[in-house]
VOSE-379323 format. One line per 3 residues: number of its first residue (from 1); their letters; for each residue z, x, y of N, C-alpha, C, O. Coordinates in steps of 0.2 Angstrom, whole numbers, padded with zeros to 4 digits. Example, Ala and Ser with C-alpha at 12.3 -4.5 7.8 and 13.67 -1.06 7.14 Angstrom:
2
1	as	0039,0066,-0028,0039,0062,-0022,0039,0066,-0016,0042,0071,-0017 | 0035,0064,-0011,0036,0068,-0005,0039,0064,0000,0040,0067,0006
***
This chain:
136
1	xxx	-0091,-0651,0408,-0092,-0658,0407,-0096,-0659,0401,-0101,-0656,0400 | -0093,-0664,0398,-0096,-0665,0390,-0103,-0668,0390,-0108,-0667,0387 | -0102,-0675,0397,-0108,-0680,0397,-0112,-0677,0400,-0111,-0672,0404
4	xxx	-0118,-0680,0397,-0125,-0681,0399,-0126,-0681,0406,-0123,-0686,0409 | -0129,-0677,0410,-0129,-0678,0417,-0136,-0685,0420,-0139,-0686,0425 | -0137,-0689,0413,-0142,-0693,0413,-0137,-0700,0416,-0138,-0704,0421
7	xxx	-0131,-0700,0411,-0127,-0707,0411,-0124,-0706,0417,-0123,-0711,0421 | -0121,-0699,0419,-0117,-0700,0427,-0121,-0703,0432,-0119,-0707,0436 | -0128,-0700,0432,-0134,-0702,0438,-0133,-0710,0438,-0132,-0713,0443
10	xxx	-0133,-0713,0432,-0135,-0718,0432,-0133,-0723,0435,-0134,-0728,0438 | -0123,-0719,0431,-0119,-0723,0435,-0116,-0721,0443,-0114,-0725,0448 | -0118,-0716,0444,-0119,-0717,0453,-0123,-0721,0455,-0121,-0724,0461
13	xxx	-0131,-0723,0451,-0134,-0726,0456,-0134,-0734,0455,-0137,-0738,0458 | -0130,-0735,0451,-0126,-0742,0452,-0125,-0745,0459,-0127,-0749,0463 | -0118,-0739,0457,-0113,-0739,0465,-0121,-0740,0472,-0121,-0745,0475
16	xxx	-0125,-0736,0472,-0131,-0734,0476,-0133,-0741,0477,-0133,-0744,0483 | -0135,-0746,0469,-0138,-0753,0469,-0135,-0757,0474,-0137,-0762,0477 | -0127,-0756,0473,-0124,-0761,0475,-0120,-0760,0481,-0115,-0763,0482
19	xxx	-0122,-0757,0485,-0120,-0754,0493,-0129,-0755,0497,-0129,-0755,0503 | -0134,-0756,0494,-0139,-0757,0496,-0146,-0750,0497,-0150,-0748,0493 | -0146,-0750,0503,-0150,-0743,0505,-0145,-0737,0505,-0139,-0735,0507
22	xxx	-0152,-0733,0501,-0148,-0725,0498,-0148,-0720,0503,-0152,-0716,0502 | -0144,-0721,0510,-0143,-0718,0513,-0142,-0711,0516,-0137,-0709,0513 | -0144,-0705,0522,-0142,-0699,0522,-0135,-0696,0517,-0135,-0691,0513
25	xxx	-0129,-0702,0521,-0125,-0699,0518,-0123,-0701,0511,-0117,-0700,0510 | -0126,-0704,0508,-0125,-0706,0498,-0129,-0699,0497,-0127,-0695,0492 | -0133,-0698,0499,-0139,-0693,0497,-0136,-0687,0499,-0140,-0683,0497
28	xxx	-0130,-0684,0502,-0125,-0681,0502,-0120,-0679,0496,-0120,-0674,0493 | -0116,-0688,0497,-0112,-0687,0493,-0116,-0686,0485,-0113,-0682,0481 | -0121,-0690,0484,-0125,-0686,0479,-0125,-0679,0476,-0124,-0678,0470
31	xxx	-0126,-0674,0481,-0126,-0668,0480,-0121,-0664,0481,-0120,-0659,0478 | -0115,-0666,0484,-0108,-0664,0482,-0106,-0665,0475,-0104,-0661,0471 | -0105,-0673,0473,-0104,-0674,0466,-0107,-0669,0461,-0104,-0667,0456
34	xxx	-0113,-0668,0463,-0117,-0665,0457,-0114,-0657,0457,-0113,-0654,0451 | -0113,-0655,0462,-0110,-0647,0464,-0102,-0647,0460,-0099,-0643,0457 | -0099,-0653,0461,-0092,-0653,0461,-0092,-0654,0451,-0087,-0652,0447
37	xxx	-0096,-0657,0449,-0096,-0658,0443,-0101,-0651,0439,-0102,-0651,0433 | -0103,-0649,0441,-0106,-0643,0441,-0113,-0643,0437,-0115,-0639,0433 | -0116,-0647,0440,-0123,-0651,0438,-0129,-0647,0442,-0128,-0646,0448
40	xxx	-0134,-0645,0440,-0139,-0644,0445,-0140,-0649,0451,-0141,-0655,0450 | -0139,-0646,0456,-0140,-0650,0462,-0147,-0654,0462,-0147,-0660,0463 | -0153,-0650,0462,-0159,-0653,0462,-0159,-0657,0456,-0160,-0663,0459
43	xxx	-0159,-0659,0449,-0159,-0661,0445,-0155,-0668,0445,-0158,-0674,0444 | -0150,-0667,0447,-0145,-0671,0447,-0147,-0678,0453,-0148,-0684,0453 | -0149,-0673,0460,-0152,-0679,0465,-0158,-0682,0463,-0159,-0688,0465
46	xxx	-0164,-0680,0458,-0169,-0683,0458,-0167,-0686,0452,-0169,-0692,0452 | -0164,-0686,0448,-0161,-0691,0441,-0157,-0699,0445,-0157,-0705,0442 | -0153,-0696,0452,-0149,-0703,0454,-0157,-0705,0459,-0160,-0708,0455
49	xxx	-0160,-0704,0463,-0167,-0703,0464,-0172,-0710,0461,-0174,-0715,0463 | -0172,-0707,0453,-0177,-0712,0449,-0172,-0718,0448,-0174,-0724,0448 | -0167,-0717,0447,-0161,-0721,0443,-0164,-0728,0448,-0167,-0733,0447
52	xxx	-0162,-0726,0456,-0161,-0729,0459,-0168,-0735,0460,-0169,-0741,0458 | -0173,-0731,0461,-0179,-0733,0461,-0178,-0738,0457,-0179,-0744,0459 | -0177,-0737,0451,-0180,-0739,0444,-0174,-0746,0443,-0176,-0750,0438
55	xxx	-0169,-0747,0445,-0164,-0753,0447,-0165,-0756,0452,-0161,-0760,0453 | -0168,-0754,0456,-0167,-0758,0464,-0168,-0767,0465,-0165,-0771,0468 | -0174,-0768,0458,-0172,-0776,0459,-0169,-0779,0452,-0171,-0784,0449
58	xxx	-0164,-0775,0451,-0160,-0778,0444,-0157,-0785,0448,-0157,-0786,0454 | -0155,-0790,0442,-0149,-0794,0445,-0144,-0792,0444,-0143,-0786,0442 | -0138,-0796,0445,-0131,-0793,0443,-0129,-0793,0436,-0125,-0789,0434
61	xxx	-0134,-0799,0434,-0131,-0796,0426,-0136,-0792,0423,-0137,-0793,0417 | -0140,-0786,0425,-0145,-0783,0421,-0142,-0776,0424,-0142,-0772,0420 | -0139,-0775,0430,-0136,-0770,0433,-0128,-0770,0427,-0126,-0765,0426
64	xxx	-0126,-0775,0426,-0118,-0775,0424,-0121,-0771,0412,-0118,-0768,0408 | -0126,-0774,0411,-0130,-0771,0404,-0131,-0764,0406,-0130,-0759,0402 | -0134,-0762,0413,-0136,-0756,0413,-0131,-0752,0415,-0132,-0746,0415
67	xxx	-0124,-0754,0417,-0118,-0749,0417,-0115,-0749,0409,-0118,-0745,0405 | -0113,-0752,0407,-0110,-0752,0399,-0116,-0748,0396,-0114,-0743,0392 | -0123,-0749,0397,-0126,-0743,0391,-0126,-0738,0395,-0127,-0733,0392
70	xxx	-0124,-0736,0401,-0124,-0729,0402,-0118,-0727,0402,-0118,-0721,0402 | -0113,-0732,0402,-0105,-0729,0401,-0104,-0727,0393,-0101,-0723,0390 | -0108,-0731,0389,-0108,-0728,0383,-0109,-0722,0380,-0107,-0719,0375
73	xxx	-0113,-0718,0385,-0114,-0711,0384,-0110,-0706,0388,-0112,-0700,0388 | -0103,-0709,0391,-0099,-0704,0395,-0093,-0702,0390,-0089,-0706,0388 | -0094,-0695,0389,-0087,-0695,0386,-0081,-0698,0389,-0079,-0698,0395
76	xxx	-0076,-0700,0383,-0070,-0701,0386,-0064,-0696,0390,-0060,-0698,0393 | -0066,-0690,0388,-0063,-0685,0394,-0066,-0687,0401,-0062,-0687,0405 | -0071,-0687,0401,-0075,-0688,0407,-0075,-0694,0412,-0078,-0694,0418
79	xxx	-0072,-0700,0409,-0074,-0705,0411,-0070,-0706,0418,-0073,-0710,0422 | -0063,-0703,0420,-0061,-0705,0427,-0062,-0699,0431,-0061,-0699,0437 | -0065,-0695,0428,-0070,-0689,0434,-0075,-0693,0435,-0077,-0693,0441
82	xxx	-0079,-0697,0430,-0086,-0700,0433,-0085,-0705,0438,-0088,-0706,0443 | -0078,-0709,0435,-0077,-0715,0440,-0075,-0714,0448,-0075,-0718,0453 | -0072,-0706,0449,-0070,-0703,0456,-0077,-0703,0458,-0079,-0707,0462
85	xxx	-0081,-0696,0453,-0088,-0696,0457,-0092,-0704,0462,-0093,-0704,0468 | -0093,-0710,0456,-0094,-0712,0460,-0092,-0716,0464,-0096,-0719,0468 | -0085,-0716,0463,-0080,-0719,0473,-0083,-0713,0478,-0085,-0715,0483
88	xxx	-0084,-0706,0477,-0085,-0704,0483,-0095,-0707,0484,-0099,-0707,0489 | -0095,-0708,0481,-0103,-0712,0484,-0101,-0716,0489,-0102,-0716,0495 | -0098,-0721,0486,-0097,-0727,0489,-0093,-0726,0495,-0096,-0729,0500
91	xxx	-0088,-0722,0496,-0085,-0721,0503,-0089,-0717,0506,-0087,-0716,0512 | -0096,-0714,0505,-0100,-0708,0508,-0100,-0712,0515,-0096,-0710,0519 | -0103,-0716,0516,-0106,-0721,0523,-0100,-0725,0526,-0100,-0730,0530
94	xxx	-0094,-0720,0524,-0089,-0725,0528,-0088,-0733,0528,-0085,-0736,0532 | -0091,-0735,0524,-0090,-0741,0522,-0088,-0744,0516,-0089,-0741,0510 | -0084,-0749,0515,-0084,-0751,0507,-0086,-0759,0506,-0083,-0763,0509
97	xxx	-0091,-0761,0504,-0092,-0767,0504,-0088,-0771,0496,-0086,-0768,0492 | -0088,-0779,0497,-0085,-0780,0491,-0090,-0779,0487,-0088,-0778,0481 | -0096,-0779,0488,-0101,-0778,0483,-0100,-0772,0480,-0099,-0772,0474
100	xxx	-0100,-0767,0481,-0097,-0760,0481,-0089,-0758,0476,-0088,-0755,0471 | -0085,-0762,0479,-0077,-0764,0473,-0078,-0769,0467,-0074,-0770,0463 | -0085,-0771,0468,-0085,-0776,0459,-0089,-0772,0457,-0091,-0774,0452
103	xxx	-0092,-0766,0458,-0098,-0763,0454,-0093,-0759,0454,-0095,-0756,0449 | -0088,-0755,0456,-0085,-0750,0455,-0079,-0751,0450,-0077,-0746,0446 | -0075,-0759,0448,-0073,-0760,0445,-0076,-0763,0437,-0073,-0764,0432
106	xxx	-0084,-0764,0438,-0087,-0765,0430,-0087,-0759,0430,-0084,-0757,0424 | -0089,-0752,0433,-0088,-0745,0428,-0082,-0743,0425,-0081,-0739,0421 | -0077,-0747,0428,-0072,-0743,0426,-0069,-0748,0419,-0065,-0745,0415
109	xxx	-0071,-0754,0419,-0070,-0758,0414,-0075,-0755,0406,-0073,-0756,0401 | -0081,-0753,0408,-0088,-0752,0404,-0084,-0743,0403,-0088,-0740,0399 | -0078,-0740,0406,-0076,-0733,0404,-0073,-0733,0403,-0071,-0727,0401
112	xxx	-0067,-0738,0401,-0062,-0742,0395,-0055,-0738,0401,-0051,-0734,0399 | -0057,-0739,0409,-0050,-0737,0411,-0049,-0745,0415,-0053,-0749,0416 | -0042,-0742,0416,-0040,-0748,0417,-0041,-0754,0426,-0040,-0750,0431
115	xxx	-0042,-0759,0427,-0044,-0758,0433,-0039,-0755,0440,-0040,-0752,0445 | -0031,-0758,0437,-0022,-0755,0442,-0027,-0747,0442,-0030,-0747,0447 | -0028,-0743,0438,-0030,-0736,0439,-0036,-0736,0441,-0037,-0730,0442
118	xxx	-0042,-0740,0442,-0049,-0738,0447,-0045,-0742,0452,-0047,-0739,0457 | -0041,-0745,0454,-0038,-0747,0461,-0034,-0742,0464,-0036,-0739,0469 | -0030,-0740,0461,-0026,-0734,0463,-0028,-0728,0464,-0025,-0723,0468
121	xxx	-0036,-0726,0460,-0041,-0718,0465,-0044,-0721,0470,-0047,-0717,0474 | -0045,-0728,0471,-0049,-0730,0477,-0046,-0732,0482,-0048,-0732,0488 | -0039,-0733,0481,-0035,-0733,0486,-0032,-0725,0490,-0031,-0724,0496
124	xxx	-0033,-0721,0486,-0031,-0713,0487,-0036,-0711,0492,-0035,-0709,0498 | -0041,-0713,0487,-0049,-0711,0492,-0048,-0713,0500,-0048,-0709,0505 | -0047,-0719,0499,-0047,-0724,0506,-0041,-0721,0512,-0041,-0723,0518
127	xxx	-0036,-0718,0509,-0031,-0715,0513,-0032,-0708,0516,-0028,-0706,0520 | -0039,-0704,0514,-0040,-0700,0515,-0047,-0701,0521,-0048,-0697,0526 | -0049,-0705,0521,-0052,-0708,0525,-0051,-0712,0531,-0051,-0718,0530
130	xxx	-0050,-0710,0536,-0045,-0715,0542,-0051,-0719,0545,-0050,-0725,0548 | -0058,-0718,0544,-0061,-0723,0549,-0066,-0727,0544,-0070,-0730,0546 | -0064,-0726,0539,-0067,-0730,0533,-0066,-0740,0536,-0061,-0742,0539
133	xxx	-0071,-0743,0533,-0072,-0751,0536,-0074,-0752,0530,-0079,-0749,0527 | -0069,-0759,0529,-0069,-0763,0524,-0073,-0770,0528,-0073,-0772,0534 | -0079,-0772,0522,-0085,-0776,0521,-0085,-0782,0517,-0088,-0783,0512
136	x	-0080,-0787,0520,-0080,-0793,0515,-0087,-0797,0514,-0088,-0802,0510
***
């Protein structure tokens, strides 16, 4: 992977801001992403870690500023690997909230892909999940 393992953190922990509390299993799927993308494990959790910390009381437009500068630094080979990585955040807790599908749709907007193609890996995701619960 070309990007910065700084901008992927950041944009997981987006996903993280916007499903609420960083729970066991994000903290999980954290450490898979980071293994799958082949990221130092430890590095990789303590970067989504600060990230998190460090956005927790953004509002929606300073969280929507802090995905575009951090999608700026994803390459564009990389951009629909980062946008899986962070679907699998967001389905970690078997949950999807709608808060969760507008934050997963500004990265994939802020990663110049298109949104028909962030619906169609999150729809994939979600068929491989049977007990996954949708969160209006």
């Amino acid at each position: 992977m070309k990007t910065d393992i700084l901008n992927v953190a950041k944009l997981v922990a987006s996903t993280v801001w916007s499903g609420g509390d960083f729970d066991e299993a994000e903290k999980s799927a954290v450490e898979e992403v980071a293994e799958a993308l082949e990221f130092d494990i430890a590095n990789f959790s303590k970067a989504v870690d600060f990230e998190v910390e460090a956005i927790k009381n953004y509002s929606e437009e300073e969280i929507g500023t802090y995905i575009i500068d951090a999608a700026e630094g994803v390459d564009e080979e990389d951009a629909e690997i980062v946008l899986e990585a962070a679907l699998q955040v967001i389905i970690s807790d078997n949950v999807v909230a709608y808060s969760e599908v507008s934050t997963m749709l500004s990265i994939a907007e802020a990663l110049s892909i298109e949104e028909e193609t962030a619906i169609m890996l999150l729809i994939d995701l979600v068929k491989t999940e049977p007990e996954l619960e949708l969160e209006f």
